[in-house]
N, C-alpha and C positions, 0 to 999 in steps of 0.2 A: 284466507287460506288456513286450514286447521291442520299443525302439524301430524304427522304422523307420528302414529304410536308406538314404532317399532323404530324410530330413530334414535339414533345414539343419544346415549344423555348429554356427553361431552357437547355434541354439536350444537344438539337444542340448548344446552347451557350458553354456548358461545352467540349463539344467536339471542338467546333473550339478556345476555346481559347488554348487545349490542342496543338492543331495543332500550332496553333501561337506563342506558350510562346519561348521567348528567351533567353538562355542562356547568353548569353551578361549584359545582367544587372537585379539587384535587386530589389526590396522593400525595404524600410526602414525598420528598424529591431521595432518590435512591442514595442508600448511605455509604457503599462503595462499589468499584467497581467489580465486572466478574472476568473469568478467566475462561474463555470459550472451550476451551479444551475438558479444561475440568467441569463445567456446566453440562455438558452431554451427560448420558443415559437414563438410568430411569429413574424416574420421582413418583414418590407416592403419596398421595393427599389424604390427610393427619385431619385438619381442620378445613369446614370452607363455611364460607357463607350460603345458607339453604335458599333457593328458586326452586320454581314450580319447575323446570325442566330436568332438574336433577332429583325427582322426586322419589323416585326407584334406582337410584343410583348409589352401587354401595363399591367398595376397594376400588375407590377410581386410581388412574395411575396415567404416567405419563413417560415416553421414549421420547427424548430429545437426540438428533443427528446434527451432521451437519451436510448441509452437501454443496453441492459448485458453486463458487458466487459468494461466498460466506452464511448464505442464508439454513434456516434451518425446516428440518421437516419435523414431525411433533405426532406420532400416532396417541392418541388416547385412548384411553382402557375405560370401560365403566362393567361392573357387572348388577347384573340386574335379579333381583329377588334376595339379592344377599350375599356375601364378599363372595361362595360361591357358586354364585349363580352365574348363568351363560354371558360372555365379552360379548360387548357390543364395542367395536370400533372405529376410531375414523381417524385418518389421513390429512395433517393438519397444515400449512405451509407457514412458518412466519417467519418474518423479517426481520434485523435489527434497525432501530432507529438511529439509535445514536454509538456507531462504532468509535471503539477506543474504547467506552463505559462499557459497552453489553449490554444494557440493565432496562432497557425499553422497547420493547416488540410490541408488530402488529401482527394481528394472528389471522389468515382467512380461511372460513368455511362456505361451505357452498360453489367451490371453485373461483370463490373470490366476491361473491356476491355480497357478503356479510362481512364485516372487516372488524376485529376489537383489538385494540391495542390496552397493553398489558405492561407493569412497571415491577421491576424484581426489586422491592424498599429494601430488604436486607439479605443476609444472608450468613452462616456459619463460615467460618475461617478456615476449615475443612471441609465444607461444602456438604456437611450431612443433613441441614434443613435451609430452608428457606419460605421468606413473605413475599408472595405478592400480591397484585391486588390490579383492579382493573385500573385506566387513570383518574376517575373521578373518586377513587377510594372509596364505595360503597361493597365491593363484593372481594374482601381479601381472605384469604386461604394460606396454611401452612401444608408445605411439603417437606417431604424427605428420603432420605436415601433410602431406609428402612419403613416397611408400611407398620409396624408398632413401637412406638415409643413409650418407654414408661410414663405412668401418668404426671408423675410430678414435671416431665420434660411437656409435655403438654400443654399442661397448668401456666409454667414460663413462659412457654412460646405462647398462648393467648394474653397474656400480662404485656410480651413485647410485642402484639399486634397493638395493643390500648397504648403503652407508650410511643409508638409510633404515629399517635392522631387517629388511628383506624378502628372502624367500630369490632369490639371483641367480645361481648356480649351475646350478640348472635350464633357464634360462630359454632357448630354443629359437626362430630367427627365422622369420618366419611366410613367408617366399619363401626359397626353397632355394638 
């Protein structure tokens, strides 16, 4: 099946890292827990790790809700040709794993056809940025409340992705 070209990046993102994740190794185990209430609204992604489905994907961003059940819904933002280039979005459902912590979701796309679950390693004490990473710890990403941070806060936050065990070398900022 060859994806479509006009699909969201988010989603193809979610799906090829589904494809990708390796059993072989971990994430580091989340270093506190989070606070449901204050974890909603939007996040903007600062740093991620580059795939080929987010290849035209620039000011990606992320609405976190909550709705019945405790579960959460998750639209994703990507724009495409450049931070203002046209939203492509999609309509994300995910779970928490481990209530009480917060800190580990599974995310479905596809109407549930594609499943990746997701670990939130850290997080600001004010909740203005945040790590997470998928669980095999190959594909982590820095968000934030604000879609620009100055660079030196940047700089930090990929230093605390490497102290964390996670590859930070990679890591590629999502506005140009």
């Amino acid at each position: 099946m060859r994806p479509d070209r006009h699909a969201p990046a988010p989603l193809l993102a979610g799906l090829a890292l589904a494809l990708a994740a390796s059993a072989a190794a971990e994430a580091p185990e989340p270093r506190r827990p989070l606070d449901k209430e204050r974890f909603v609204g939007r996040w903007h992604e600062i740093l991620r790790t580059p795939n080929a489905a987010q290849r035209d994907c620039h000011a990606a961003s992320q609405v976190w809700r909550r709705d019945e059940g405790g579960r959460y819904r998750v639209v994703q933002t990507c724009r495409r040709g450049g931070p203002d280039g046209s939203a492509r979005n999609i309509d994300t459902a995910v779970r928490v794993l481990n209530p009480g912590e917060n800190t580990r979701f599974e995310a479905s796309f596809f109407g549930g056809l594609v499943r990746q679950r997701y670990w939130v390693v850290d997080r600001a004490d004010d909740y203005s940025w945040m790590i997470a990473t998928t669980t095999d710890g190959r594909f982590p990403a820095v968000l934030a409340r604000h879609p620009d941070l100055p660079a030196a806060e940047v700089e930090r936050l990929r230093r605390r992705v490497a102290e964390l065990g996670l590859p930070a070398a990679g890591l590629t900022p999502s506005r140009p």
